[in-house]
MITIFI-597101 format. One record per residue: x, y, z of N, C-alpha, C in turn; residue number from 1. Coordinates in steps of 0.2 Angstrom, whole numbers, always signed. Example, Ala and Ser with C-alpha at 12.3 -4.5 7.8 and 13.67 -1.06 7.14 Angstrom:
+-------+-------+-------+-------+-------+-------+-------+-------+-------+------+
:  n_xx :  n_yy :  n_zz : ca_xx : ca_yy : ca_zz :  c_xx :  c_yy :  c_zz : resi :
+-------+-------+-------+-------+-------+-------+-------+-------+-------+------+
:   +66 :   -28 :   +39 :   +62 :   -22 :   +39 :   +66 :   -16 :   +39 :    1 :
:   +64 :   -11 :   +35 :   +68 :    -5 :   +36 :   +64 :    +0 :   +39 :    2 :
+-------+-------+-------+-------+-------+-------+-------+-------+-------+------+
This chain:
+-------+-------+-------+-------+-------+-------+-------+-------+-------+------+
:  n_xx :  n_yy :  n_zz : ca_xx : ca_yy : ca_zz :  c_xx :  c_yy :  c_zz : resi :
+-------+-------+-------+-------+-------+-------+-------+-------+-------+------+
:  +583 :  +680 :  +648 :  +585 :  +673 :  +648 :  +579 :  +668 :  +649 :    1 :
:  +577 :  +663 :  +644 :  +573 :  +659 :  +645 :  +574 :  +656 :  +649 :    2 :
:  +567 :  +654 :  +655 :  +567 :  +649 :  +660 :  +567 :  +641 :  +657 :    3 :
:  +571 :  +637 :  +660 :  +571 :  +629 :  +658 :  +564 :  +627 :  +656 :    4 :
:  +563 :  +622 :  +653 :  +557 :  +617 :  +652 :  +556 :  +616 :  +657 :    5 :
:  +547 :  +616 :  +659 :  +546 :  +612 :  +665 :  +543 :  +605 :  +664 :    6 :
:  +541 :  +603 :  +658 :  +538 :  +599 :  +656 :  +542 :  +593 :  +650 :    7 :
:  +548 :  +587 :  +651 :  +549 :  +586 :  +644 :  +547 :  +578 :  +643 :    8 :
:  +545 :  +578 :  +636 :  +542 :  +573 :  +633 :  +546 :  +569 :  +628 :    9 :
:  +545 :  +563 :  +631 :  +551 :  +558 :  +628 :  +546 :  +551 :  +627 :   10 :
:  +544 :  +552 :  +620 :  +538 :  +546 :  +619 :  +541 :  +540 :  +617 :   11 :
:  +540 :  +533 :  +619 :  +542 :  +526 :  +616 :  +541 :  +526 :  +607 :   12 :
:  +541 :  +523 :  +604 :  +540 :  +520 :  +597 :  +531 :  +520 :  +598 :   13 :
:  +529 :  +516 :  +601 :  +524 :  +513 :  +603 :  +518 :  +520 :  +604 :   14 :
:  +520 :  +524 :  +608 :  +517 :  +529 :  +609 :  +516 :  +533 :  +604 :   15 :
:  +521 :  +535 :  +602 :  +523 :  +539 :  +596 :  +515 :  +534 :  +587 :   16 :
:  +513 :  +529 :  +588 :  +513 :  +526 :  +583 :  +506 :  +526 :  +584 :   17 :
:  +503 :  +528 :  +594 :  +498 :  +528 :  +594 :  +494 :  +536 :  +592 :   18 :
:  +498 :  +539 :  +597 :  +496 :  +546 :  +593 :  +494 :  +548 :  +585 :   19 :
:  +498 :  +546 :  +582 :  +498 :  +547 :  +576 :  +492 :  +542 :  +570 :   20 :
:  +492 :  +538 :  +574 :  +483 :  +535 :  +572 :  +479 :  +536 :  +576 :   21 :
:  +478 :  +538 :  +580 :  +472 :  +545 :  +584 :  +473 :  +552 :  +580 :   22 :
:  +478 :  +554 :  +577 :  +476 :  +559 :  +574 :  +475 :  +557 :  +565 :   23 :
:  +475 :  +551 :  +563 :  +473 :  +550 :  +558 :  +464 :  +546 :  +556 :   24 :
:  +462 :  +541 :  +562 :  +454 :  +542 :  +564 :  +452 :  +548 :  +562 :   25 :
:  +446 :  +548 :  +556 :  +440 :  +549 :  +556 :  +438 :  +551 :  +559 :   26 :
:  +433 :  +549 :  +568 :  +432 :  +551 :  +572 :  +434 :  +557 :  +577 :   27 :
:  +442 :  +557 :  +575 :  +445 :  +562 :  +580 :  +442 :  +568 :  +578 :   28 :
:  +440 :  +573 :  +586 :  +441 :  +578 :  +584 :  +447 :  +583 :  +581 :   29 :
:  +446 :  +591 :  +581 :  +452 :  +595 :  +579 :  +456 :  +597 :  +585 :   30 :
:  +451 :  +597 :  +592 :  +455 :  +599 :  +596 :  +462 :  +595 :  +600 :   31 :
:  +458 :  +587 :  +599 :  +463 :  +580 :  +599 :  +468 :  +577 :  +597 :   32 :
:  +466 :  +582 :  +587 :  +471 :  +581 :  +584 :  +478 :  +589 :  +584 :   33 :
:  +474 :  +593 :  +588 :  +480 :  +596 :  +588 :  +484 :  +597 :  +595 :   34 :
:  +481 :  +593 :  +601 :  +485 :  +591 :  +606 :  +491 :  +586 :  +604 :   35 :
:  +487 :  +582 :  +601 :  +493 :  +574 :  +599 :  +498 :  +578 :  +595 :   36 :
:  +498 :  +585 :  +591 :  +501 :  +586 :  +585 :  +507 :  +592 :  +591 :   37 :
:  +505 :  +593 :  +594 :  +508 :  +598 :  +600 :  +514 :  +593 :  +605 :   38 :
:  +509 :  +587 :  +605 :  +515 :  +583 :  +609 :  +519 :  +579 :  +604 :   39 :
:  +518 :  +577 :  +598 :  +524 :  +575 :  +594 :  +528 :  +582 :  +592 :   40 :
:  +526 :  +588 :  +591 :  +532 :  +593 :  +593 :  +538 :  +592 :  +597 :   41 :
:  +536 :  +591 :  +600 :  +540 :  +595 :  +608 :  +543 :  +586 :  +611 :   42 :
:  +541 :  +581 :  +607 :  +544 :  +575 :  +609 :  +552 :  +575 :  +609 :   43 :
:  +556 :  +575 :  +610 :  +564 :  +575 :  +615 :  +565 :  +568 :  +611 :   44 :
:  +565 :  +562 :  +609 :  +567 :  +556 :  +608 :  +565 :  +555 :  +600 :   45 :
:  +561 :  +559 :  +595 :  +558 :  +558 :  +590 :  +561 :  +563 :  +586 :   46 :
:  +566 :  +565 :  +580 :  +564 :  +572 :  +575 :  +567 :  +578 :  +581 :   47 :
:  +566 :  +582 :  +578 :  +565 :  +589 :  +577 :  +561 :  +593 :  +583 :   48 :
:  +565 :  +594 :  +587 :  +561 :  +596 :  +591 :  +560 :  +604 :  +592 :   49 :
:  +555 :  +606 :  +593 :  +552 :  +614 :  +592 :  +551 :  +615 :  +600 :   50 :
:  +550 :  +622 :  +599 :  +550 :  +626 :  +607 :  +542 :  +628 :  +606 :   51 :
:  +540 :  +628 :  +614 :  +533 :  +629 :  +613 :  +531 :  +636 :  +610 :   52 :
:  +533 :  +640 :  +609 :  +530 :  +645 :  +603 :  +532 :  +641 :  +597 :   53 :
:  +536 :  +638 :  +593 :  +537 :  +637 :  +587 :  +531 :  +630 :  +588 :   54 :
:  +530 :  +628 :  +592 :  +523 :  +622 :  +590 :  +516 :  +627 :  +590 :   55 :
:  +517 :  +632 :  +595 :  +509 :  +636 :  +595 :  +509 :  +638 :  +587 :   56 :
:  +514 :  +642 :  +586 :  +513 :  +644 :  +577 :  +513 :  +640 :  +575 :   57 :
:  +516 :  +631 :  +573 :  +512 :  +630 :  +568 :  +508 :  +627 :  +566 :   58 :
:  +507 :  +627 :  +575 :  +499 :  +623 :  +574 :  +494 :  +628 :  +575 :   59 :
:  +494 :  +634 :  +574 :  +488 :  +639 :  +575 :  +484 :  +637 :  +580 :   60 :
:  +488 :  +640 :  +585 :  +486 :  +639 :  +591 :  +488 :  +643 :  +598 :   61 :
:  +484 :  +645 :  +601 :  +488 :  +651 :  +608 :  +495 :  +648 :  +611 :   62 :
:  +500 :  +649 :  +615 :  +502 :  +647 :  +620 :  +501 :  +644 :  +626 :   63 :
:  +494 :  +649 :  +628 :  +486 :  +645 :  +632 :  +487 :  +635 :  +631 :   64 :
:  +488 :  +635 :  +624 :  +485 :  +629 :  +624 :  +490 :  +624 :  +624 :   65 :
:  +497 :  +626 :  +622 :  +501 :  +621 :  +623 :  +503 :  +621 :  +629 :   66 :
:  +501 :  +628 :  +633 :  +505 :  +624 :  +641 :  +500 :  +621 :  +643 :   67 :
:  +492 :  +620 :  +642 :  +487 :  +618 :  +643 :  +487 :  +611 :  +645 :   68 :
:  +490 :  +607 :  +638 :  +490 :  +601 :  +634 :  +496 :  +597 :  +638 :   69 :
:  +504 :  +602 :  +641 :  +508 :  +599 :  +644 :  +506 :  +597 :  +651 :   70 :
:  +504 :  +601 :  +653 :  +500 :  +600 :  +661 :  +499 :  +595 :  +664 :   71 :
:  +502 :  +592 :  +670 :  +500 :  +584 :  +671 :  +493 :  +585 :  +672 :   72 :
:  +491 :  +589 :  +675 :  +482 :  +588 :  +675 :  +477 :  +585 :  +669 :   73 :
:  +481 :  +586 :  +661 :  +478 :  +587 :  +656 :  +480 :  +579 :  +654 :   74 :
:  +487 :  +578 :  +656 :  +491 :  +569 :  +653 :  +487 :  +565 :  +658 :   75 :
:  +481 :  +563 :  +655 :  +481 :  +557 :  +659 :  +479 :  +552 :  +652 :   76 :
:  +473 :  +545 :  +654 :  +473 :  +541 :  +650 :  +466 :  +543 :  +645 :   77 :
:  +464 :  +548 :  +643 :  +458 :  +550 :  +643 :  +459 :  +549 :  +634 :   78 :
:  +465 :  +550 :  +632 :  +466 :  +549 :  +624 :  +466 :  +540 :  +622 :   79 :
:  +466 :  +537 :  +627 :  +465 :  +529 :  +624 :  +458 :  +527 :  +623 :   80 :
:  +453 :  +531 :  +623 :  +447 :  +530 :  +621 :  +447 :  +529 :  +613 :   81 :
:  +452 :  +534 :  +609 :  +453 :  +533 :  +602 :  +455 :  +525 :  +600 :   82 :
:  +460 :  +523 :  +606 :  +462 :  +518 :  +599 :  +458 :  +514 :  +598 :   83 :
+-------+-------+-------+-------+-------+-------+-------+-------+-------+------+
């Protein structure tokens, strides 16, 4: 039996609009772009929502990484340096 979410993610319009132009920047790196690409997965209010093995595989990436990326330690404001 799978254990519940401990993490869910329910982004605004606003939010949702910014992510997706920090992963469209030039400047962004890949590991940025594939953070933001992990939290528009797993967004609850947006689309299609995937389980976190279905976001590791299709973003070629461990499960290390998306529970990494969920982590409140990892959520802070450290991505508004893109916009």
């Amino acid at each position: 039996m799978a254990r519940p979410k401990k993490y869910k993610i329910s982004l605004t319009d606003d939010e949702l609009k910014i992510l997706k132009s920090v992963m469209r920047k030039k400047e962004t790196t890949k590991t940025v772009r594939n953070r933001c690409q992990i939290i528009i997965d797993l967004d609850e209010a947006h689309g299609k929502i995937l389980t976190h093995e279905q976001s590791a595989k299709t973003n070629c990436v461990c499960m290390a990484t998306v529970n990494n990326t969920l982590s409140p330690n990892n959520r802070s404001d450290r991505y508004t340096k893109y916009q």
